[in-house]
N, C-alpha and C positions, 0 to 999 in steps of 0.2 A: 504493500500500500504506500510506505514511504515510498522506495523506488519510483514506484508509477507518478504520483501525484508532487512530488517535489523535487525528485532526482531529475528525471527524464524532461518534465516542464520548465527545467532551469531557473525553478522557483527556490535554490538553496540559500542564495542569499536572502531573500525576503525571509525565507522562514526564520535564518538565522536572527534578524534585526528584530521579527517578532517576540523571537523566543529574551531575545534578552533588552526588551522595552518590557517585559511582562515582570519579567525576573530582576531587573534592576531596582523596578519603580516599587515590589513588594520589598525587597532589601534596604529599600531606602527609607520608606514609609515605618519598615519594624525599627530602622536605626535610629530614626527621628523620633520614634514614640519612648523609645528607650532613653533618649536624652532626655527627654518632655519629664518623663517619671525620674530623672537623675538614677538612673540604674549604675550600677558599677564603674567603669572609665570609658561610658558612652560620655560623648561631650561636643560641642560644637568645633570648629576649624577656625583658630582666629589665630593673626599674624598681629602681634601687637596688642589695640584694642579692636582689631576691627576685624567683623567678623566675614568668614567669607561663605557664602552662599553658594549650595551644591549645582544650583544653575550655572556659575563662572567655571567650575568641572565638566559640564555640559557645553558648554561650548567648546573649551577645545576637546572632547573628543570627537561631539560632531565635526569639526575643523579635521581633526585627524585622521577618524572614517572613511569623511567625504573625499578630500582630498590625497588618502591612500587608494579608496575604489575607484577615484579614476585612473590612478597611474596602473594599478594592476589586473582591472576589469579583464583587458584582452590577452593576460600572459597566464594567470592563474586562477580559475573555478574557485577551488578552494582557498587563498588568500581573499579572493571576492567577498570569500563567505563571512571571515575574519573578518574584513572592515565594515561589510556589513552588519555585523553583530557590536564592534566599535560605537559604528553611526544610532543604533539604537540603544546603545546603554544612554550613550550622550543625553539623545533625544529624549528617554526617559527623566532623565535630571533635570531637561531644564520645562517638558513639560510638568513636573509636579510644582515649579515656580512659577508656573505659566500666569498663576494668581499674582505674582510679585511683580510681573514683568506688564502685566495689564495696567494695575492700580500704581506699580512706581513705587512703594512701599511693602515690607514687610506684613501679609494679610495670613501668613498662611498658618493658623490656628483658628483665623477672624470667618465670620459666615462668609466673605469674601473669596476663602479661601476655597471654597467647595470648585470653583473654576479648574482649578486644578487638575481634581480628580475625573471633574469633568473631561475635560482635555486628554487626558490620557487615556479613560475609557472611549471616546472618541477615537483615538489613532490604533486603539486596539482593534476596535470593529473595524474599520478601517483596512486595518491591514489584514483583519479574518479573512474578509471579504476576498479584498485580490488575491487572497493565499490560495483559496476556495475554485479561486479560476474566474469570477466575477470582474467585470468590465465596467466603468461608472459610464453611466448617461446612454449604453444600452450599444458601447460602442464594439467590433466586433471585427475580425479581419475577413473583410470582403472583398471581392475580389476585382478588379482597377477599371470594369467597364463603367462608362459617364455616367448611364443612367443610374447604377447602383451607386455609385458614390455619389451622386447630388443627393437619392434617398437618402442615402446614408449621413449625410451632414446636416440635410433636413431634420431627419430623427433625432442628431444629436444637440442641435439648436434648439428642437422644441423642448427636448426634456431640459435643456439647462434653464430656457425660461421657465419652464415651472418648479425646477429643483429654488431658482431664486424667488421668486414670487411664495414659493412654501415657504423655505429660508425668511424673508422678509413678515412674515404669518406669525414666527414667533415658534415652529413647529421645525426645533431644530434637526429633534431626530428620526423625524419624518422625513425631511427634505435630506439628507445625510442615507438613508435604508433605498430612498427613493433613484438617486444617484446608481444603485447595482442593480433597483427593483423600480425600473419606471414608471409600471402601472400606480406606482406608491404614491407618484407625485400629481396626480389629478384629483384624486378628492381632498388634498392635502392643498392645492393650489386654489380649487373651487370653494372649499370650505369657509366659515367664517374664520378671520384671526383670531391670535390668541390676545387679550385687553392689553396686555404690557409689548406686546410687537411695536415696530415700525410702520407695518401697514396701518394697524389701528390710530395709532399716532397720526400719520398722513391723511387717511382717511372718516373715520366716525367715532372718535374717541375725543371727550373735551379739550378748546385748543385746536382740532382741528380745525381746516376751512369750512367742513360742511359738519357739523358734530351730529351725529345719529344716538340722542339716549337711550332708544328703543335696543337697535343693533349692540349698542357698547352693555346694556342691562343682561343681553343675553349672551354676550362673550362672556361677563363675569361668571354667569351663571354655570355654565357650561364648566368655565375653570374651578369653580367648585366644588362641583357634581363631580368633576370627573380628572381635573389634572390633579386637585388639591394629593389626590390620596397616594395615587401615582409617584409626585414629588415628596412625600412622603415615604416611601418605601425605596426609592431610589436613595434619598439621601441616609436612612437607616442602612443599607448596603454599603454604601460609600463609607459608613464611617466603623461598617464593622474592619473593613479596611484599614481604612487610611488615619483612624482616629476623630474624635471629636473634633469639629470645628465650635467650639462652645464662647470663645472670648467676641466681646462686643465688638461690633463693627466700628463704632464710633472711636475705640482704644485703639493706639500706635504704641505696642511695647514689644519690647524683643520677643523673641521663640518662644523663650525660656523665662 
C-alpha cells in the first residue's frame, strides 16, 4: 500500500513534510505545556533577557529545506525527502506562532491564540488531501486538445470564484474541503453568510450600504443553532491538544 500510493506516485516527499509538521507541532505543543506547568528543566530559549521564539527556528529551517530541495530535487529522491521533512518541521514552528505573527505580539496562551492551532490543523488537511491524490479546484491532467483545456480552465475559474465568494461567507472550512471537493462550494457560495464574515459586513449587516435586519437576525440565528456548538467542540479538541488558551485577550504578558 505504501509502495503503490506514495513510493511509485512520487509523493515521498510530501509524505515526508506531512509526517513531521504532524510530529513537530505535537512535540512542540507537549514542550511548551511542560514549560507553562514549570516541569523539570523545560524552560524557555533566551539569549540574554530576550526571549527567542520557536517561530525564528522556523524560519531558518524552512530557509534551509526550501533552499536545500531545490538544489537537490533533481540528483537525489531520497535527500528530496530529507529537506522535505526539514521544510515541514520549520513550517510546523512557525505555524503554531502563526497567532504571534498575525497580532505582532505574544497571544499564544490568549483566546487569540486559538489561530494557531487553527492554522496548522488547516495545513494538515491540506496536505491529507494532496497526499490522498486530490487536486484543488477540480484540476486534473488532461490532455492539451483546445477544446479540453479552455473546459478545463473554465472549470477551474469557476470553482475558484466560489471557493472565494464561500471564503468571503465566513465559511472557512467549507471553502478550504470545497477546493478538492467542488460540489462543496455551491451551496456554500449560495448560502446565507456567516454574521461576523466580510460579505455580511459589505452587504446586510449594520454599517453596511444596504443593512438587511431581517437577513443579518437570521444569520445570527442560524450561528447559534448550529455553528455555536460546532465551535464548541472544535475548540474543546484543540485544547485537549494544544493546551488551554484561558489568559484574557485584553492581557500582554509573557508565556510564562
Amino acid at each position: 500500500m505504501f509502495q503503490e500510493r506514495i513510493m511509485d506516485t512520487g509523493r515521498l516527499p510530501l509524505f515526508c513534510f506531512f509526517v513531521a509538521l504532524i510530529v513537530v507541532f505535537l512535540l512542540t505543543r507537549i514542550n511548551v505545556r511542560l514549560i507553562r506547568a514549570k516541569v523539570g528543566w523545560f524552560g524557555d530559549v533566551n539569549v540574554g533577557e530576550m526571549h527567542i521564539h520557536h517561530v525564528v527556528f522556523g524560519v531558518v529551517l524552512t530557509l534551509l529545506g526550501g533552499v536545500s530541495g531545490l538544489i537537490v530535487s533533481g540528483v537525489s529522491d531520497g535527500w528530496y525527502a530529507v529537506t522535505a521533512a526539514v521544510f515541514g518541521a520549520g513550517a510546523a514552528l512557525i505555524l503554531d506562532e502563526f497567532a504571534l505573527i498575525l497580532h505582532l505580539h505574544d497571544v499564544y496562551w490568549e483566546e487569540e491564540g486559538r489561530a494557531s492551532v487553527d492554522a496548522v490543523f488547516i495545513a494538515v488537511v491540506v496536505t491529507a488531501l494532496l497526499l490522498i491524490g486530490l487536486r484543488p479546484l477540480g484540476w486534473e491532467d488532461y490532455d492539451s486538445e483546445p477544446r479540453g483545456t479552455w473546459l478545463t480552465v473554465g472549470f477551474i475559474v469557476t470553482n475558484l470564484v466560489l471557493a472565494v465568494i464561500t471564503l468571503l461567507k465566513g465559511k472557512i472550512w467549507t471553502g478550504l474541503a470545497g477546493l478538492f471537493v467542488p460540489i462543496l462550494l455551491v451551496p456554500g457560495a449560495i448560502r446565507l453568510a456567516r454574521p461576523g464574515s466580510p460579505w455580511a459586513h459589505w452587504f446586510f449587516a449594520p454599517g453596511s450600504r444596504r443593512p438587511q435586519p431581517r437577513k443579518m437576525a437570521r444569520a445570527e440565528g442560524r450561528e447559534e443553532r448550529w455553528r455555536r456548538p460546532v465551535i464548541r467542540g472544535k475548540i474543546a479538541f484543540q485544547e485537549f491538544l494544544s493546551g488551554r488558551h484561558d489568559l484574557p485577550s485584553t492581557r500582554r504578558r509573557s508565556r510564562l
